[in-house]
C-alpha positions, -999 to 999 in steps of 0.1 A, spaced: 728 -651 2 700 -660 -23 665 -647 -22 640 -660 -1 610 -677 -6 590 -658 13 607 -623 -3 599 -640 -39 565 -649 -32 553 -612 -17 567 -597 -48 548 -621 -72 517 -616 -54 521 -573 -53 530 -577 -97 499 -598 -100 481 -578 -79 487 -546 -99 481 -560 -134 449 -577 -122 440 -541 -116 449 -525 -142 431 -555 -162 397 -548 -143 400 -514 -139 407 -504 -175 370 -534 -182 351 -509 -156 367 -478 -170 356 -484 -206 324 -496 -197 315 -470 -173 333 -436 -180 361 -440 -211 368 -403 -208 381 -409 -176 409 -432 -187 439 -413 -192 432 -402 -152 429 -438 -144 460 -452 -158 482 -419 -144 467 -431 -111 473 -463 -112 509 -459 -125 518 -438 -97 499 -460 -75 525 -486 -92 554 -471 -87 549 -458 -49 540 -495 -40 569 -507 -59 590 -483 -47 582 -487 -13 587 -525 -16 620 -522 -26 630 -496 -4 615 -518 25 639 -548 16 670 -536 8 668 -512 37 654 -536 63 658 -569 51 687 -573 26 722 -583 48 745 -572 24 753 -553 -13 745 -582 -35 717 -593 -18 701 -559 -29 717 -559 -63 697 -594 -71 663 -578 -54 664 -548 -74 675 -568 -107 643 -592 -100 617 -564 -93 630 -546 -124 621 -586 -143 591 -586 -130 582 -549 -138 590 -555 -170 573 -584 -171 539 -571 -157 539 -543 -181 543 -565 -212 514 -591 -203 486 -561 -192 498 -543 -225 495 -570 -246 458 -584 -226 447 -546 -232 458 -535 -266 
């Protein structure tokens, strides 16, 4: 069964989400306290992973209807992580 819509749209929005904030945060970090921003990314990446995490967890427990269903969800978030992390890195350094 392929991937909805709906499924694909929520995790787009959640990886755009998180790089927007690692994009403005790291701005108002710099500008306001740059000591500060090794305990601002180590927040924010666990704040990354526990949403992410979650996510996942949420859709192939509750959602997914069978093995390959969750196979393709985890392959896509793993995309899209890798994804994420590649455009913030390359915007911030």
């Amino acid at each position: 069964m392929p991937l909805r819509g709906s499924v694909i749209f929520v995790s787009v929005l959640l990886f755009v989400t998180l790089g927007v904030a690692w994009v403005k945060g790291y701005d108002f970090v710099m500008k306001h306290a740059p000591k500060a921003l090794p305990r601002f990314y180590f927040l924010l990446a666990l704040m990354r992973v526990l949403l992410i995490a979650t996510w996942t967890a949420c859709y192939v427990l509750l959602v997914s209807q069978s093995a390959d269903e969750s196979r393709s969800f985890v392959v896509m978030i793993l995309i899209m992580y890798v994804a994420m992390m590649t455009v913030t890195l390359i915007i911030r350094h």
